[in-house]
C-alpha positions as CSV (number, residue, x, y, z in Angstrom):
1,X,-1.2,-12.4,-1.6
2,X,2.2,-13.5,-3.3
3,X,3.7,-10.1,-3.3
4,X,3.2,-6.4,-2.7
5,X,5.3,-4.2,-5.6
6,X,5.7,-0.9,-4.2
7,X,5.7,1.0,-7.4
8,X,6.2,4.8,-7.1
9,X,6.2,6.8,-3.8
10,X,5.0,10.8,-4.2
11,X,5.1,13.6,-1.0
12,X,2.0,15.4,-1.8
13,X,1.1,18.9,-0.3
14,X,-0.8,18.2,2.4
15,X,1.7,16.3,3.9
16,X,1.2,12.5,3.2
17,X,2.8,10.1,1.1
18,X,1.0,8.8,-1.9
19,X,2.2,5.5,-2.0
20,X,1.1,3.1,-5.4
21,X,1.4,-0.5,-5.4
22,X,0.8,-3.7,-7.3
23,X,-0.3,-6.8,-5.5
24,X,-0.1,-10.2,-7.1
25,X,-1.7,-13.5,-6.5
26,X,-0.8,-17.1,-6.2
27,X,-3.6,-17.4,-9.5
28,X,-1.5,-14.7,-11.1
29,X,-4.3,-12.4,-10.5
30,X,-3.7,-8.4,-9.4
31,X,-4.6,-5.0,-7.7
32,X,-3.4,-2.2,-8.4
33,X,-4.2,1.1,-6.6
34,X,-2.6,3.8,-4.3
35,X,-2.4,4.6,-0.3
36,X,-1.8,7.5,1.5
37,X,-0.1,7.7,4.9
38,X,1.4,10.5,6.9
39,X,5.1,11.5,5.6
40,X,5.9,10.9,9.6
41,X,4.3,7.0,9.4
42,X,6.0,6.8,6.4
43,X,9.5,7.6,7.8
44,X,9.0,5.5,10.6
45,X,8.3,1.8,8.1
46,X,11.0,-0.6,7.0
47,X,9.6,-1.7,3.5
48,X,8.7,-4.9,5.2
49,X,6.4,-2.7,7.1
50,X,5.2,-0.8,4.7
51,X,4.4,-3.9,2.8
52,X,2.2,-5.1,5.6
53,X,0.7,-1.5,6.1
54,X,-1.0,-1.4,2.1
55,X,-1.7,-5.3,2.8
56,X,-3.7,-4.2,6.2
57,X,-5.3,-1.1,4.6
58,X,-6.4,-3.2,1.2
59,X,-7.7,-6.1,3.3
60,X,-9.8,-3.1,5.5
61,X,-11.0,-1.5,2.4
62,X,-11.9,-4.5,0.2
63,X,-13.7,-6.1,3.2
64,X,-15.6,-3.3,4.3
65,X,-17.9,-4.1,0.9
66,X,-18.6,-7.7,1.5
């Protein structure tokens, strides 16, 4: 991955943060999507963390179908 664009952060009800991002590519290729963490987690990240937090949680996800 290039880069991770945090796009729009959202508190939802139950208590975690909805948080949507963009990733880019070196090929100029993308992924879009949305995470959700506790609001406590979330609190707790530097956006340098947070970055790496989607980047683990997309890599986990994605991988899991291969």
């Amino acid at each position: 991955m290039s880069k991770i664009n945090i796009t729009n952060t959202n508190v939802e009800a139950d208590g975690n943060v909805k948080i949507s991002y963009n990733a880019t590519f070196t090929d100029n290729s993308y992924i879009s999507g949305h995470t959700f963490i506790s609001v406590d987690e979330y609190e707790d990240l530097t956006t340098k963390q947070l970055r790496r937090k989607i980047a683990e949680v997309m890599i986990e996800n994605v991988g899991a179908g291969l």
